[in-house]
N, C-alpha and C positions, 0 to 999 in steps of 0.2 A: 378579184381585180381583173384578171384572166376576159372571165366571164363579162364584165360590163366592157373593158376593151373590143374586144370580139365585136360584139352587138353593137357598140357602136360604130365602128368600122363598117360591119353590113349594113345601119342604115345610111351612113353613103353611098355605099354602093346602089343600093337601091333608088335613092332617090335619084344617081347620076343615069340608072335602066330607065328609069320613070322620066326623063329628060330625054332620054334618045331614044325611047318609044312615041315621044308626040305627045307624054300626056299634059305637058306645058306648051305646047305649042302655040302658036299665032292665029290659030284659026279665030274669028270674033261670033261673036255670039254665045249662045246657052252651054254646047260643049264643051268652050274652053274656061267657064264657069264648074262646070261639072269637075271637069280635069282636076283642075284647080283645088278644087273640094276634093274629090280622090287622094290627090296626093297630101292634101292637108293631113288627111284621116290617116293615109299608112303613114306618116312621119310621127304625126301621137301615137296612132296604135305601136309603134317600135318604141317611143320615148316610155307608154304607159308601162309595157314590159321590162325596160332599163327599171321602170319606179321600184315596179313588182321586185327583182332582184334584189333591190336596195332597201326594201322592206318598207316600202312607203305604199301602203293600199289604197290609203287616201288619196293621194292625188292621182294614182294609175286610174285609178274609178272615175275622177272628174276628166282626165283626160277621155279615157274611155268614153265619156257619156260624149264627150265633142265630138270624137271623132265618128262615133253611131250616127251622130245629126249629121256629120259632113257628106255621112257615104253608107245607108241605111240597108245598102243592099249587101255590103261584105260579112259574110257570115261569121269569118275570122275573127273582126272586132267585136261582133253584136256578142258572139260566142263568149269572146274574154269577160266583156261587160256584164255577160250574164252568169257569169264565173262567180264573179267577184261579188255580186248582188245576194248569190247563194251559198256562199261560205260567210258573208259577214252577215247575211241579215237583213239586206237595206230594201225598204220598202211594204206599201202591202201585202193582200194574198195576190193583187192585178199584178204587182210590178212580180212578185216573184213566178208565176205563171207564164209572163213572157219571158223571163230570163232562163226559164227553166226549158222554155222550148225554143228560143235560141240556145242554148248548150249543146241540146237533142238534135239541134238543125248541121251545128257546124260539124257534128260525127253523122247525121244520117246521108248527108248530100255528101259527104267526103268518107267512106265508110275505112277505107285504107288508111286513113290517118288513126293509127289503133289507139296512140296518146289521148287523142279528143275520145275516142272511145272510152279510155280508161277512167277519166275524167268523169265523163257523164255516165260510166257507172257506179263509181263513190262515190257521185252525189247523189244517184236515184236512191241507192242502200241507204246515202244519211238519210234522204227523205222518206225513208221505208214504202218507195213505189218498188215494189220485186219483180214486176210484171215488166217494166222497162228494165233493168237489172239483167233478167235471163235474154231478152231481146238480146239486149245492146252485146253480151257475152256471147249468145247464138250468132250474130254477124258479124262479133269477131272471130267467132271460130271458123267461121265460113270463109271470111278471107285471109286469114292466116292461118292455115290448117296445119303448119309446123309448128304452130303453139299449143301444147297438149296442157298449158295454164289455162287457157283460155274455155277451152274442153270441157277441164276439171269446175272451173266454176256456173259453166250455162248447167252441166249433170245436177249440181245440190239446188239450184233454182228452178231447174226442171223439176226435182223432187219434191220442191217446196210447195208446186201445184196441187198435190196430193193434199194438204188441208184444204182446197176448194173444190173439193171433190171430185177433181179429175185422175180417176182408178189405174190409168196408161200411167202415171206422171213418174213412179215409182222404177217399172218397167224402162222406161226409156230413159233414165239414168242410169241404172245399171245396161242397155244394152251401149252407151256411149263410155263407159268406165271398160264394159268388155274391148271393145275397140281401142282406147287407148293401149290399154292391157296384153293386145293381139302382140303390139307394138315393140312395147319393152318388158314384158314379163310381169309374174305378178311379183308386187312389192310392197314395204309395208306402205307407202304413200298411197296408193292406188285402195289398198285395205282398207285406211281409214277414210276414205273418201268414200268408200261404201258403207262401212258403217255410219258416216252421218247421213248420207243417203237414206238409208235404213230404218237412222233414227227414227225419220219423219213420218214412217208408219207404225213405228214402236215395236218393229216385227224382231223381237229377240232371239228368236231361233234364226231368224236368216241371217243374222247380227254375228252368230255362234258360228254356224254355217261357214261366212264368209272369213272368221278367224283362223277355223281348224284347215280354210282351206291355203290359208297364210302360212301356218304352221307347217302343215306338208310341205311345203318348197325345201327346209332345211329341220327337221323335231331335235339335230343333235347339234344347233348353231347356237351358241350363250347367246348372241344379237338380238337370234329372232325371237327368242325364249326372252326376252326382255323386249320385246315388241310387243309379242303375246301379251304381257302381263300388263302394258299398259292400255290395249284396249280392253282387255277385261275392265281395267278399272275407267276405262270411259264407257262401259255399258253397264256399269253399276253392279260388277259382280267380282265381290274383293276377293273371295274367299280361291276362287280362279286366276284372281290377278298375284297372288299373295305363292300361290304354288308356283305360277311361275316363272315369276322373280328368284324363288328359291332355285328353279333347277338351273337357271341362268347363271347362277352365281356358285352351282356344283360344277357347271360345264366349264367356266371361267373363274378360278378364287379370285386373279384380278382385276374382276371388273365391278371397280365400285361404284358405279352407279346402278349396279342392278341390288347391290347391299344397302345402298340408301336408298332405293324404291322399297326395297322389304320392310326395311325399320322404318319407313314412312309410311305405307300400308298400317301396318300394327298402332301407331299411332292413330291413325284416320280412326281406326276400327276400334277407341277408347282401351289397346291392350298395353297400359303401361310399363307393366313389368315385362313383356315381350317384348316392346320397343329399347328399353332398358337394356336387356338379353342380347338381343339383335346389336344396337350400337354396342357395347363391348368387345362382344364378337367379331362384330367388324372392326375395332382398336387395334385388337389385337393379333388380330389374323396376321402370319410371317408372308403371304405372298400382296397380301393387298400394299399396293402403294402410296407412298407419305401423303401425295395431292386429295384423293378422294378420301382419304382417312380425314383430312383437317376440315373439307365439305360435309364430312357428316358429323364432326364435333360441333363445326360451326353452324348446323341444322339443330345441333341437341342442344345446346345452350342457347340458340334464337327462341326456341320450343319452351325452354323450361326456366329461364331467369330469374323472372318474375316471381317464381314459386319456391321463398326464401327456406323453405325444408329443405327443394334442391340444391341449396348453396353448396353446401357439405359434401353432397356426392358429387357434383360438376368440379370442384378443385381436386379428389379426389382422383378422377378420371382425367384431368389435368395431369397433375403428379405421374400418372400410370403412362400415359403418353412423352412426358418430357422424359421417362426412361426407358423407354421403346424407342423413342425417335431424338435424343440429344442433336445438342448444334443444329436445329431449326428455328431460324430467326421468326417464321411466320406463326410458328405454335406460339413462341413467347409473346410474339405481336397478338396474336386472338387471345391467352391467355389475359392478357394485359388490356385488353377490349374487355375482357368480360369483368375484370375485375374494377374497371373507370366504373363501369355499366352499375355494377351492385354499391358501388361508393365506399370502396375498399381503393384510396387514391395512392394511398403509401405500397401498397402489394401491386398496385398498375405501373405504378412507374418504377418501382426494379423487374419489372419481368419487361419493358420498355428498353431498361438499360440494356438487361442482356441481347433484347431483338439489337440495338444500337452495336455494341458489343461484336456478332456476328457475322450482321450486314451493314459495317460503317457507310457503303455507297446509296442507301435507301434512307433517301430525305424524312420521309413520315416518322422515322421513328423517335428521330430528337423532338420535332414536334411534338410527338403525344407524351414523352417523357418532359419534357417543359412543360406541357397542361397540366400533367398529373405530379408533379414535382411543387406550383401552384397549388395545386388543390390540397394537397397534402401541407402545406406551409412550408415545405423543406427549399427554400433559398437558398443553401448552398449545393445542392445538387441544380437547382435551377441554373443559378449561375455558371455554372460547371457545362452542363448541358449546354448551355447559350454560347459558350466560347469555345464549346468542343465543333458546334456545330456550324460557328462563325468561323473556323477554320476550314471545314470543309466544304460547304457548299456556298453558293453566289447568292442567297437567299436573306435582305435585307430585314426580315423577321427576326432573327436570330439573334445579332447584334443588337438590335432596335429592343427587343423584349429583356436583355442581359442588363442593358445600360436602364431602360427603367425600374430594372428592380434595382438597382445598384442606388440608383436615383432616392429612390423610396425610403432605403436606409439611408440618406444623408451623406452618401457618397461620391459627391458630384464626379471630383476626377476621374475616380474610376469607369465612373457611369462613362464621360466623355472618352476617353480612353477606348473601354469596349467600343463605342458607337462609331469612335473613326477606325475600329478595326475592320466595316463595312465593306465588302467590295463593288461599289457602285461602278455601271457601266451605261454606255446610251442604253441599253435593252430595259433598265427599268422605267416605268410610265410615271408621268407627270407627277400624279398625283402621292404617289408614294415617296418620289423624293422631295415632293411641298413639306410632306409629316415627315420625314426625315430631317431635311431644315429645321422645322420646325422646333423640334428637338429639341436639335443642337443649339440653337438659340436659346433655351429654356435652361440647358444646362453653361452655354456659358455667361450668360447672369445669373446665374447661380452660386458662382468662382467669379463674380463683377466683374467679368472682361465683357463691360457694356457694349463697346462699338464694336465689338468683333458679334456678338451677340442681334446688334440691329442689322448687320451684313450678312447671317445666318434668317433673318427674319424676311429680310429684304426678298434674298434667294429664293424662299418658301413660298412668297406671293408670285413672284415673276414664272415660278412653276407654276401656281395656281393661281389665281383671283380671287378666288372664291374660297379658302384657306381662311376660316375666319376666326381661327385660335392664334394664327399669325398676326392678323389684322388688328387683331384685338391687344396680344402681347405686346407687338411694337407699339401700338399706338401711345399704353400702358407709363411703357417703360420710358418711353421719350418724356411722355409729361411729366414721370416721377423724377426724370434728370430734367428737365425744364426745357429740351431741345427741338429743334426742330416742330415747334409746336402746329404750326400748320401743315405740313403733314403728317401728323398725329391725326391730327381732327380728320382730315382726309380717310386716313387708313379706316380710324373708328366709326367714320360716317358709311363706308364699305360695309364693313361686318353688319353693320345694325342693316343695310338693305336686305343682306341675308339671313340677320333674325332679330328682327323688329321689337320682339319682345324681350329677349334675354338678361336678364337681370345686370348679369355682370358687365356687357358689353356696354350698358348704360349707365352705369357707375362710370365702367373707363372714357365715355363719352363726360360725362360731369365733371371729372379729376380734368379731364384736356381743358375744358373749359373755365375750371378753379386758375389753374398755369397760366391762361391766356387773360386772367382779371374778368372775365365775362362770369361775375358771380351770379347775374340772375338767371341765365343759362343755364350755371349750372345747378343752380336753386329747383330750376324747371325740372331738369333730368333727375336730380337723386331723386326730387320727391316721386317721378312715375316711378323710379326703382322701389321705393315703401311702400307704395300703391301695390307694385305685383307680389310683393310679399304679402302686402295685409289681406290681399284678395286670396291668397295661394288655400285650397282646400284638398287638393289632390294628396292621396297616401303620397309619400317622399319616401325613397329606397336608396339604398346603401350602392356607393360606387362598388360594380362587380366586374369580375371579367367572363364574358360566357364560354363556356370550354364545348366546340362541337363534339356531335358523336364521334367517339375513338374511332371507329371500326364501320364502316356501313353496314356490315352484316350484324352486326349490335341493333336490335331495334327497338330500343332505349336512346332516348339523350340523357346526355350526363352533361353537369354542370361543377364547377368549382368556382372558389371565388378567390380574388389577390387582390392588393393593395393597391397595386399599378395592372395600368389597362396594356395588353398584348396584342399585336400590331398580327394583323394579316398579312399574307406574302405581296398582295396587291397595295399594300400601304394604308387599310381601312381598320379604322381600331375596331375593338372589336365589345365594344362597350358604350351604352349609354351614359354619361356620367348626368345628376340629377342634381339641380339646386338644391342647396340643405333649404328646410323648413325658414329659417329667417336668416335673416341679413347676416353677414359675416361680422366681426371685429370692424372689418377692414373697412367696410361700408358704413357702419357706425361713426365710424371716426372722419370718416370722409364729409358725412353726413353735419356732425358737427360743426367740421371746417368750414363747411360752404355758409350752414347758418350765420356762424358766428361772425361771417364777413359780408353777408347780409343784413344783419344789426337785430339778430334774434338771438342775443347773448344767453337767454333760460333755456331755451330748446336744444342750443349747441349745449351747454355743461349735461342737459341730461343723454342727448348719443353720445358724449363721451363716457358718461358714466358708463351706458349699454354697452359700448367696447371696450372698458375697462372689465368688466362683469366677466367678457370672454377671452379675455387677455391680458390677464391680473398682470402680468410681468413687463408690463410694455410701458419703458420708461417716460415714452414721450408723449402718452397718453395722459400716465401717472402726472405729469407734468402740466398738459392743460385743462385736468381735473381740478387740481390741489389752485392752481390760479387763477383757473376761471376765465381763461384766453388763449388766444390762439397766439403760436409760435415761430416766427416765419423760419424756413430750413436757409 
């Protein structure tokens, strides 16, 4: 916000310079045409930039093309214009060729502006021109000579000449890497800058050369000795990078990243059971400490998951760490990762509980004990979880996910109950407290406190518009109480612009319509609703809830499934829910109704029969089966 205030304040300012310089002046004629046109161009070129910020390319780009017409000479604009041509694509190989030598123009004629420089060096790299590339880095180095980044990157472009067979290219990298070097000493940055230098000859002794001479700075420093070892392993020679890693990590017990380079080595190098060997080792070691220990568990089991022989030894080594390192909330939280991961949902969410347990102020944890409490089918622990966690943090999930399970089993109040334990505040967004409402209107027609219900729906919408399970509910509900019927039809006529097709939302468009006596309307509507059933061929899948990965370092998804769909902390469910394969009871019967009041008395007895079929117990069905007519309520 900052950002676009600023920028636009400076472009008053400027356009009030551009005023008291004369470039609006009185003068008549062509100049004051020109002027004219100038100021046109820097007031878009500043507006295209506000776009740019705003994330709108599209129209910075049409601006931009105006204001290049207005004023063809400012390299500034042409530059942006040719910016934006070369990161999105637009145009031929003609249009990108100009754009690409206005980029070139607005850094070559302005060479001090290093930004524009920097610019038109990521794009000659995207565009793999290297030749412009070390240029544009050589003239920045040239004018900024207190940038040794600048240095550092004309050196490996310089080197890069060396595949076109210019023999100096190599040479004069390293005599610009010496000269930094003069500077501030040697170090490993400067090292590996030679080494890729280097690369490009494939000169591997000078490669060695230039390591041992890294090395000499400190041979008894654990750092460098873990320096050492990683350029070994960037010049392809493990067996060097592998020794030393080792003496890094005799120099230092610890320092565990030079222990998870070793077992990472041994790994690289297909040596299982050394990598095996190695991570224990490093488990168990008394000086390494807890953080890099649970980095290289959480490296072992990224590595070996998958490979259900390793189940056994990974919990194992679990087990061996939770009694090395007790009361660490994070071990039981990886622990409880690994165990979602393999689909052991019941063993993830007590080792879940105990991370909760340790570190009550750490949100994630009731969350993935709620997923895997789900997954596991265990509802009273879920429930438990959801009110433990609706007490402690401000997170509208919580409560929201307590009360649909609560929901689920047939327990409205409760449900209602958990859901106003909520703590809403302005800080949550629209849309989250729309599904919130929403809800709670669902649950109080549920306990037939209808109008408190339609007030709850009402609420849903005025947060959202677009809310079209709201739309659809109230609309529903009014017509099933016979109320407010025109805006019933309203609401429903909402939803359906939002999904046109939806089976249900067109039934409740039919029901309004049965309410209002407009039976051939709703004659219209049901039959499109039989129509998208009878057309329907697509596999149909079971309501689920998807459980993200527990853990990012988990790289597995894991999934479980529940009965009631679990709300995101944004308010987005987190579930597609899927029309069953045919028509419900409820639609049957609806179906009926409308016939049998349109004067197709054999077609109505037989949809009731069909929702009598799937709701044998439904007296009022049973009732205009056995008679043969329709019952008014």
């Amino acid at each position: 916000m900052t950002k676009h205030t600023t920028r636009s304040v400076f472009k008053y300012l400027l356009l009030a310079l551009l005023l008291a310089a004369g470039l609006c002046g009185t003068a008549s004629g062509p100049r004051k045409g020109t002027d004219e046109a100038r100021m046109k161009a820097a007031y878009l070129f500043l507006e295209a930039e506000n776009r740019l910020y705003q994330g709108d390319p599209g129209t910075a780009y049409h601006m931009l093309r105006r204001a290049a017409t207005l004023d063809p000479t400012d390299i500034g604009i042409t530059g942006a214009l040719g910016e934006i041509v070369l990161r999105g694509g637009v145009g031929d190989s003609a249009a990108f060729e100009k754009a690409y030598d206005a980029v070139r123009r607005r850094f070559t004629e302005n060479p001090a502006d290093f930004q524009s420089g920097e610019i038109f060096a990521d794009l000659a790299r995207q565009w793999q021109r290297f030749d412009d590339v070390r240029d544009t880095y050589g003239l920045l180095r040239e004018k900024h000579p207190s940038r040794p980044d600048y240095a550092l990157e004309y050196a490996w472009f310089r080197a890069l000449d060396y595949t076109d067979g210019d023999t100096t290219a190599i040479a004069d990298a390293m005599d610009i890497l010496d000269r930094i070097e003069a500077g501030t000493g040697t170090d490993a940055d400067i090292t590996l800058h030679r080494l890729r230098a280097l690369s490009v000859a494939a000169d591997t002794a000078a490669m060695v050369g230039c390591i041992r001479r890294y090395l000499a700075t400190a041979p008894a420093d654990a750092q460098v000795n873990y320096a050492v070892g990683q350029m070994y392993g960037l010049i392809h020679m493990p067996d060097s990078s592998l020794l030393y890693y080792s003496r890094a990590c005799d120099l230092d017990s610890t320092m565990g990243a030079a222990y998870l380079a070793r077992a990472e080595q041994m790994l690289a190098a297909g040596d299982s059971a050394g990598y095996d060997r190695e991570v224990v080792r490093a488990l168990e070691s008394p000086t390494l400490e807890f953080a890099p220990k649970l980095e290289i568990l959480t490296n072992y089991t990224r590595a070996l998951y998958q490979d259900e022989d390793r189940h056994k030894g990974i919990s194992q080594l679990f087990g061996r760490m939770l009694d090395i390192h007790p009361g660490e909330a994070e071990l039981h939280n990886l622990y409880g990762a690994y165990l979602a991961t393999v689909d052991s949902a019941a063993g993830a969410c007590e080792q879940f509980g105990y991370a909760m347990d340790l570190d009550p102020d750490d949100e994630e944890y009731p969350q993935f004990r709620l997923q895997t409490a789900l997954a596991a089918n265990d509802t009273l622990t879920a429930i438990e979880t959801a009110r433990m966690a609706t007490a402690r943090f401000d997170n509208m999930a919580f409560p929201v996910t307590g009360a649909q399970i609560l929901y689920s089993m047939g327990r409205s109040a409760d449900a209602l109950a958990m859901l106003d334990s909520a703590k809403l505040s302005a800080q949550d967004n629209n849309n989250a407290l729309s599904v919130y409402y929403t809800f709670r209107g669902d649950l109080q027609h549920a306990l037939e406190r209808n109008d408190s219900a339609f007030v709850d729906y009402e609420r849903a919408i005025a947060l959202n518009p677009q809310n079209v399970g709201a739309l659809n509910n109230l609309a529903y509900f009014m017509a099933v109480d016979g109320v407010e019927l025109d805006k019933a039809e309203n609401y429903i006529r909402q939803a359906l612009v939002e999904e046109p097709l939806n089976p249900t939302y067109i039934d409740t468009y039919a029901w309004v319509l049965f309410k209002k006596k407009d039976y051939t309307g709703a004659r219209k509507q049901i039959d499109d609703v039989l129509a998208i059933y009878d057309t329907e061929t697509d596999t149909v899948m079971p309501d689920t809830v998807a459980v993200d990965s527990i853990m990012p370092q988990m790289a597995a998804d894991s999934a479980a499934t529940a009965e009631e769909p679990a709300l995101q902390p944004d308010g987005e469910e987190t579930v597609e829910i899927y029309e069953p394969e045919t028509p419900s009871s409820e639609i049957y019967d609806h179906a009926g109704d409308i016939y049998f009041m349109t004067g197709d008395n054999k077609e109505a007895l037989e949809f009731w029969k069909k929702a009598l079929e799937l709701d044998p117990g439904n007296e009022k069905i049973k009732k205009k089966v056995k008679h043969k007519t329709y019952f008014f309520d």
